[in-house]
ZAPADREN-555832 format. One record per residue: x, y, z of N, C-alpha, C, O, CB in turn; chain; residue number from 1. Coordinates in pm, 1 decimal. Glycine has a CB too. Layout:
residues N
<site n_east="X" n_north="Y" n_up="Z" ca_east="X" ca_north="Y" ca_up="Z" c_east="X" c_north="Y" c_up="Z" o_east="X" o_north="Y" o_up="Z" cb_east="X" cb_north="Y" cb_up="Z" chain="A" n="NUM"/>
...
***
This chain:
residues 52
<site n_east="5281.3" n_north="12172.8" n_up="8680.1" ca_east="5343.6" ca_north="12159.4" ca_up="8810.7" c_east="5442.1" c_north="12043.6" c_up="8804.8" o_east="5418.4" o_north="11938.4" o_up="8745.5" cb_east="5237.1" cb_north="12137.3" cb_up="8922.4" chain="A" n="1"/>
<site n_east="5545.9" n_north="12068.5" n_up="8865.6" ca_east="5665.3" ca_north="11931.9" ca_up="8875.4" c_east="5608.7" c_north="11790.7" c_up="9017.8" o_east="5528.2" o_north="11774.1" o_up="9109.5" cb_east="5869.0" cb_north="12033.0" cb_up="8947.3" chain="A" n="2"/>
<site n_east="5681.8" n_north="11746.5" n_up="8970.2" ca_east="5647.0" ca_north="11600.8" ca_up="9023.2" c_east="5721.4" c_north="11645.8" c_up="9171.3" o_east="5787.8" o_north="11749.4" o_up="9168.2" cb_east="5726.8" cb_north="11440.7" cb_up="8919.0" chain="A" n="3"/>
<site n_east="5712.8" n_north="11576.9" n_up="9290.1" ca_east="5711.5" ca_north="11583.2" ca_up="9408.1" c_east="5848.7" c_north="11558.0" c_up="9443.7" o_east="5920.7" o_north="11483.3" o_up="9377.5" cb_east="5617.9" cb_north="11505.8" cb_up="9460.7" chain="A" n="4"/>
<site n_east="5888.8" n_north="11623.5" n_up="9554.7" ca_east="6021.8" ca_north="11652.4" ca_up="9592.0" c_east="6068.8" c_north="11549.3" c_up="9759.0" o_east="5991.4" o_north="11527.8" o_up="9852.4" cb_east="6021.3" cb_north="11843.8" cb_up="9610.7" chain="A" n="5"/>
<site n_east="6159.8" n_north="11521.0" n_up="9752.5" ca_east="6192.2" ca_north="11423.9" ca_up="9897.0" c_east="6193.4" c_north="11593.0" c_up="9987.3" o_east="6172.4" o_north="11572.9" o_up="10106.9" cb_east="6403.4" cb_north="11293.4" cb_up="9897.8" chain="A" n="6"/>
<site n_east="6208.0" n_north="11709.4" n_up="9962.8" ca_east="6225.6" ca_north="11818.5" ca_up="10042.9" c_east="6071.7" c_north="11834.9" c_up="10138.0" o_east="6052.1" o_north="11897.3" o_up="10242.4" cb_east="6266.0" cb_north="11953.2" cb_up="9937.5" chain="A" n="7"/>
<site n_east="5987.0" n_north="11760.9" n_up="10063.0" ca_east="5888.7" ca_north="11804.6" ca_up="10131.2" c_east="5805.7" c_north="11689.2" c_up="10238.6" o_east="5686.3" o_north="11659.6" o_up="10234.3" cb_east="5804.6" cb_north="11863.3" cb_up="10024.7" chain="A" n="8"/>
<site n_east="5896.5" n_north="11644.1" n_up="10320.6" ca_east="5901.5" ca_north="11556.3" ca_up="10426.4" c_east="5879.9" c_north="11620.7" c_up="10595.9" o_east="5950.3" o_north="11682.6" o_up="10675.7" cb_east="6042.4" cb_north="11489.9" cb_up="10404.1" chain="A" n="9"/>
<site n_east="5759.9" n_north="11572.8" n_up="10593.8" ca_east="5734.6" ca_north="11653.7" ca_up="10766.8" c_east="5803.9" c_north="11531.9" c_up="10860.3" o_east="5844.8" o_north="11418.0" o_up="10838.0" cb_east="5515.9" cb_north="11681.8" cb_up="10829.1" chain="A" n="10"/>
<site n_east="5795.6" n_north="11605.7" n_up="10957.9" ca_east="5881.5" ca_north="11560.3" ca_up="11097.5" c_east="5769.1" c_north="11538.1" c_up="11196.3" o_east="5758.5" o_north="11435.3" o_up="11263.3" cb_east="5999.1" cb_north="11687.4" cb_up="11164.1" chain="A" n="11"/>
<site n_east="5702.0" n_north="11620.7" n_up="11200.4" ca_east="5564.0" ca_north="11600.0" ca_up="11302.6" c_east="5400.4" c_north="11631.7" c_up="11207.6" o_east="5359.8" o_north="11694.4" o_up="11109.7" cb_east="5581.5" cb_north="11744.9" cb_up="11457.1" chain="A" n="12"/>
<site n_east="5363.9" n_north="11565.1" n_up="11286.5" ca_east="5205.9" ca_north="11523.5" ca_up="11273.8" c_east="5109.6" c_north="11679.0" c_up="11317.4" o_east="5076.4" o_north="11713.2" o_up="11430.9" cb_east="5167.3" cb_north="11368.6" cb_up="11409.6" chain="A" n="13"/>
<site n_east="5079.1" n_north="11758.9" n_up="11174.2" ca_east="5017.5" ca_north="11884.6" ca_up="11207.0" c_east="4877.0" c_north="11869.9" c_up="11320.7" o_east="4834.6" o_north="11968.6" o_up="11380.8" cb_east="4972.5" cb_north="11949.9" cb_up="11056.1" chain="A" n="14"/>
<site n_east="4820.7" n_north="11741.2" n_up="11335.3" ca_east="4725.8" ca_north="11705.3" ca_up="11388.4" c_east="4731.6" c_north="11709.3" c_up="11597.0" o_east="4688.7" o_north="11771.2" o_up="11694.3" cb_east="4713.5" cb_north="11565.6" cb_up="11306.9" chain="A" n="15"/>
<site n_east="4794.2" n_north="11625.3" n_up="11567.7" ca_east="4878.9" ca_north="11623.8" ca_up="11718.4" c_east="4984.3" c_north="11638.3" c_up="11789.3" o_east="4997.1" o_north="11633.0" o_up="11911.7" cb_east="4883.4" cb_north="11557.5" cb_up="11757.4" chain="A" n="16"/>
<site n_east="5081.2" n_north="11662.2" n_up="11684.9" ca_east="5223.9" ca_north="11679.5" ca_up="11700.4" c_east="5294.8" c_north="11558.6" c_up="11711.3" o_east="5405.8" o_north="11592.6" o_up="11752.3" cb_east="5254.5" cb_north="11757.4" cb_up="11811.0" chain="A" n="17"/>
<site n_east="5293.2" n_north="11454.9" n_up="11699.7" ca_east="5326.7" ca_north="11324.4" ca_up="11726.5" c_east="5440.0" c_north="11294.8" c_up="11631.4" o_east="5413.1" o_north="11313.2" o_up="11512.7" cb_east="5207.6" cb_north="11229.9" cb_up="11712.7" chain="A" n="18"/>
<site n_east="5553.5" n_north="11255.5" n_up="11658.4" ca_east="5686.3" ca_north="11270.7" ca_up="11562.3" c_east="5693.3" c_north="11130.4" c_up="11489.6" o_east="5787.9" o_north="11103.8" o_up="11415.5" cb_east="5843.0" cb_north="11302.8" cb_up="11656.3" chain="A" n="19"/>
<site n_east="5574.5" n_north="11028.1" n_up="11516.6" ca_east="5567.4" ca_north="10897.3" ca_up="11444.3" c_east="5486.1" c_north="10896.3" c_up="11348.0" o_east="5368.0" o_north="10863.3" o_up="11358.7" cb_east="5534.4" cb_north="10793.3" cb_up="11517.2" chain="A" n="20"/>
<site n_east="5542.4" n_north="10932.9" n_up="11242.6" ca_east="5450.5" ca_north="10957.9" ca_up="11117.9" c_east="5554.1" c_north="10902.6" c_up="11010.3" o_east="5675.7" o_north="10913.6" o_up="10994.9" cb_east="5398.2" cb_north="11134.8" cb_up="11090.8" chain="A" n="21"/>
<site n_east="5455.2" n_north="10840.8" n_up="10945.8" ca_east="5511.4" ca_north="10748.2" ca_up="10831.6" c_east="5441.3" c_north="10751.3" c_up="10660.9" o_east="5328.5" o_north="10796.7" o_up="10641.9" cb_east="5486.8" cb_north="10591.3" cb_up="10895.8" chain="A" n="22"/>
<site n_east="5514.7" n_north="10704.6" n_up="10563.8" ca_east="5457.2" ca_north="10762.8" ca_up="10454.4" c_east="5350.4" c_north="10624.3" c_up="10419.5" o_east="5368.2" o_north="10505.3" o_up="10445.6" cb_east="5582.6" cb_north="10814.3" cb_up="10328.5" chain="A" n="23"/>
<site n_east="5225.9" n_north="10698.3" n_up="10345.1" ca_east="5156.3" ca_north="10586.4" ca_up="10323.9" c_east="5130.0" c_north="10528.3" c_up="10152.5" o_east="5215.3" o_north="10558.3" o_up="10068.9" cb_east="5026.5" cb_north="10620.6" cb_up="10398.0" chain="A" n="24"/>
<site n_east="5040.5" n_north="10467.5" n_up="10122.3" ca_east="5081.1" ca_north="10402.2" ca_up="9992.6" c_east="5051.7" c_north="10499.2" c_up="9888.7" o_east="5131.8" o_north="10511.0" o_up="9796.0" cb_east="5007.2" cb_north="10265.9" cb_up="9963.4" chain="A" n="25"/>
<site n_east="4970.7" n_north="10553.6" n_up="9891.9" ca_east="4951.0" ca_north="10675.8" ca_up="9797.6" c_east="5071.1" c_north="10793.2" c_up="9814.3" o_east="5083.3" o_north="10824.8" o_up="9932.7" cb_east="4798.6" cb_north="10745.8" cb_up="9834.0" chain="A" n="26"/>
<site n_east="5135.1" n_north="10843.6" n_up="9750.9" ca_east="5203.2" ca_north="10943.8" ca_up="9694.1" c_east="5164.3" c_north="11077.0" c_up="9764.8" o_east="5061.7" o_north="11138.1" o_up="9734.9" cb_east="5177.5" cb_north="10944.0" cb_up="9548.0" chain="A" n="27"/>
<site n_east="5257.6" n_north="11121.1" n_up="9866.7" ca_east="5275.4" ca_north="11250.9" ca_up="9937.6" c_east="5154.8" c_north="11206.6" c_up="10054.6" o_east="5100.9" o_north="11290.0" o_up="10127.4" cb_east="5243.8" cb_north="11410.7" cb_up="9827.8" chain="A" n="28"/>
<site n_east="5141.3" n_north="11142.6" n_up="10055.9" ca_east="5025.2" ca_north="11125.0" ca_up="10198.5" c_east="5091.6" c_north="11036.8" c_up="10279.0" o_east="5151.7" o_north="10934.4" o_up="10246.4" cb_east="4858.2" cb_north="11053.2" cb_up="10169.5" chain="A" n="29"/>
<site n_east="5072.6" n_north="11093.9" n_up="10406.1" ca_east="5171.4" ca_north="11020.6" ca_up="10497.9" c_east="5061.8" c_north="11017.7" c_up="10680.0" o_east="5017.8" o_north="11112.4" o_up="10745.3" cb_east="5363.0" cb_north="11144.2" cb_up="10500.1" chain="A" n="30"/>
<site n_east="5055.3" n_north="10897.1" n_up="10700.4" ca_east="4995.8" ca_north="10863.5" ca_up="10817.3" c_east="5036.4" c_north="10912.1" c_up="10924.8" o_east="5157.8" o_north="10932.4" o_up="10928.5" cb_east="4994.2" cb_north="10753.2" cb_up="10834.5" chain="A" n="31"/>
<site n_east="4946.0" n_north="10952.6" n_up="11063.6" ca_east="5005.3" ca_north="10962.4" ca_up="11195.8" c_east="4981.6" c_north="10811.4" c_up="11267.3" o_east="4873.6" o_north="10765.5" o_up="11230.1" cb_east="4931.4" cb_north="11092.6" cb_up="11283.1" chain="A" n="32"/>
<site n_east="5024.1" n_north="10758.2" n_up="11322.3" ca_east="4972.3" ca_north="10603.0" ca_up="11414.8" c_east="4948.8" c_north="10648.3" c_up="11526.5" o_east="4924.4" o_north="10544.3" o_up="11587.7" cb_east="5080.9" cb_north="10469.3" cb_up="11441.7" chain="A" n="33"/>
<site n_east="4937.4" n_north="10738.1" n_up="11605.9" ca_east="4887.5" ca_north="10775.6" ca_up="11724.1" c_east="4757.1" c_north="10833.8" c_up="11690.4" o_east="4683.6" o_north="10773.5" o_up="11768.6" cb_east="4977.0" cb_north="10864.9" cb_up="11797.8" chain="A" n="34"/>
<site n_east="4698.0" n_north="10896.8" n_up="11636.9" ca_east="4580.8" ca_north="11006.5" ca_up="11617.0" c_east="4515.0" c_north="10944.0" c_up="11478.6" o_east="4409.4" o_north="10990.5" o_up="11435.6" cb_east="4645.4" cb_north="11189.5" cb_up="11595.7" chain="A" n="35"/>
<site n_east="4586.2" n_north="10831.9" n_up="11409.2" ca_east="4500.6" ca_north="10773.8" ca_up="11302.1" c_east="4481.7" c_north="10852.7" c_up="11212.5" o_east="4392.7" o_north="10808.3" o_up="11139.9" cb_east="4382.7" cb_north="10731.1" cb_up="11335.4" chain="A" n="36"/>
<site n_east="4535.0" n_north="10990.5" n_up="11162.8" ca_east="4473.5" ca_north="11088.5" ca_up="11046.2" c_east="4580.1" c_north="11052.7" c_up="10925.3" o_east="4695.1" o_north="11008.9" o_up="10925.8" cb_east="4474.2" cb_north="11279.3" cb_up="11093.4" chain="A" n="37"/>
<site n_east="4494.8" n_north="11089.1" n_up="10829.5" ca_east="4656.0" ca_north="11087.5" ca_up="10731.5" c_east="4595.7" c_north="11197.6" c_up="10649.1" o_east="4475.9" o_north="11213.0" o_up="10625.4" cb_east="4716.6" cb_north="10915.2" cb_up="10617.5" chain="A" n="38"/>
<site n_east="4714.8" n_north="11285.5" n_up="10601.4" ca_east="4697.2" ca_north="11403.5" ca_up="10531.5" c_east="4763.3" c_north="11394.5" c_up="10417.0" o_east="4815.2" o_north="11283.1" o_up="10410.0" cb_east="4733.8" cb_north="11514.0" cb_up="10598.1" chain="A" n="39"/>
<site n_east="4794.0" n_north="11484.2" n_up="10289.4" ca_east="4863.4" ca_north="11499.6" ca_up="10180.4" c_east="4973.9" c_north="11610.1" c_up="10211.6" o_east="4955.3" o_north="11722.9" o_up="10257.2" cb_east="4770.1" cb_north="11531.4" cb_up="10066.8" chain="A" n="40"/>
<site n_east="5069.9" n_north="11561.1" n_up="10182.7" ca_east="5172.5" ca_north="11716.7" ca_up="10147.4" c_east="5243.9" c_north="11726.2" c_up="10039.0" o_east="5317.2" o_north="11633.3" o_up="10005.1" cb_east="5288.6" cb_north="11749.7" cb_up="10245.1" chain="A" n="41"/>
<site n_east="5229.9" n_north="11880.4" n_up="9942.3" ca_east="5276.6" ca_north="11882.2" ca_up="9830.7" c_east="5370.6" c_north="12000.3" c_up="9845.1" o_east="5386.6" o_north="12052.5" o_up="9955.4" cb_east="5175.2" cb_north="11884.5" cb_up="9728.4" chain="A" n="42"/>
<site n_east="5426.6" n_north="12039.1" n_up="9747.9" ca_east="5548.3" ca_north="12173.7" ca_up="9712.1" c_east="5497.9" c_north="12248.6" c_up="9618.6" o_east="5497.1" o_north="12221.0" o_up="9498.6" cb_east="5702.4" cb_north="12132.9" cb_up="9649.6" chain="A" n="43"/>
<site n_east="5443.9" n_north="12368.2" n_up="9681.3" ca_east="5303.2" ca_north="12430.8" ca_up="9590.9" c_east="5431.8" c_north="12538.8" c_up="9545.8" o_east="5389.4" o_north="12589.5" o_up="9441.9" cb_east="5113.4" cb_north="12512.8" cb_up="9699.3" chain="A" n="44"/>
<site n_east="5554.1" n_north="12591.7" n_up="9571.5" ca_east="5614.6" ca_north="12681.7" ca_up="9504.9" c_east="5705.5" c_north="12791.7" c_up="9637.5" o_east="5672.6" o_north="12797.3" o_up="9756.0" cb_east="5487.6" cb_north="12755.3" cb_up="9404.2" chain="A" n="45"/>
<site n_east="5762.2" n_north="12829.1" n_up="9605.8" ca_east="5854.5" ca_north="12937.4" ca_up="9692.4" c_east="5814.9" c_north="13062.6" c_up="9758.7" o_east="5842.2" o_north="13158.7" o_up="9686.8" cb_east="5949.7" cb_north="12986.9" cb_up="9613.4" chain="A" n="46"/>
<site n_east="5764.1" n_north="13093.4" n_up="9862.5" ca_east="5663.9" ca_north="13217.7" ca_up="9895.2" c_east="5770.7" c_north="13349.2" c_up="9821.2" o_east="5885.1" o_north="13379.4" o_up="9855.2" cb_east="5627.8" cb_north="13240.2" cb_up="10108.0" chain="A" n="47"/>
<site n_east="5697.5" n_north="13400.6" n_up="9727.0" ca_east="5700.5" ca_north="13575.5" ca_up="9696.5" c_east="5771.2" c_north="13562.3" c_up="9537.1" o_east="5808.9" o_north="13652.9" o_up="9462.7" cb_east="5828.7" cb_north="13691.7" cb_up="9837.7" chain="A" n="48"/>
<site n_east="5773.1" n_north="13409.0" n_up="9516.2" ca_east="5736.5" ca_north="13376.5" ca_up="9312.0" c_east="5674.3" c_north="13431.5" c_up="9250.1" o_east="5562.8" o_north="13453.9" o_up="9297.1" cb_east="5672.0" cb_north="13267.4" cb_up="9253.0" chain="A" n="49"/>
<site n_east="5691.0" n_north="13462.8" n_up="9171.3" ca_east="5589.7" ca_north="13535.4" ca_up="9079.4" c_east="5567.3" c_north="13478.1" c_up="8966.0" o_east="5648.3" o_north="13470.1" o_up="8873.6" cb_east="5622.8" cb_north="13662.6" cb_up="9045.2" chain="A" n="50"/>
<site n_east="5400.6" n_north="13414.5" n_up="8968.9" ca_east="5390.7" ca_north="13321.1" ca_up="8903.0" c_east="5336.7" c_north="13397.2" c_up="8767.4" o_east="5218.0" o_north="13422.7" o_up="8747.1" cb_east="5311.1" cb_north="13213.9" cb_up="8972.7" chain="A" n="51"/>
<site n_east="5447.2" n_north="13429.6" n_up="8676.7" ca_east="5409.2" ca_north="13524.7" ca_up="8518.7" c_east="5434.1" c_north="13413.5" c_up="8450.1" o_east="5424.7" o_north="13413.4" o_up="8327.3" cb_east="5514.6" cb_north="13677.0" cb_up="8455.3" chain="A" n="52"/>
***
């Protein structure tokens, strides 16, 4: 798998929707400050690839 892309940057917080979300110290995990969750996001591939 390739190393992580700036493309894969959310805008809102899947949790609460909260548009103040910031990246945190670990790599692709990025905090909400309203709702306190922090999740991972990666670039798993292009829907309808065919992974041969």
């Amino acid at each position: 798998m390739s190393a992580p892309t700036a493309r894969a940057q959310p805008f809102y917080c899947p949790y609460c929707g909260e548009p103040d979300i910031r990246p945190d110290e670990d790599a692709g995990v990025h905090h909400c400050r309203l709702c306190d969750r922090r999740w991972r996001l990666e670039f798993r591939g292009l829907a309808g690839s065919a992974a041969s």
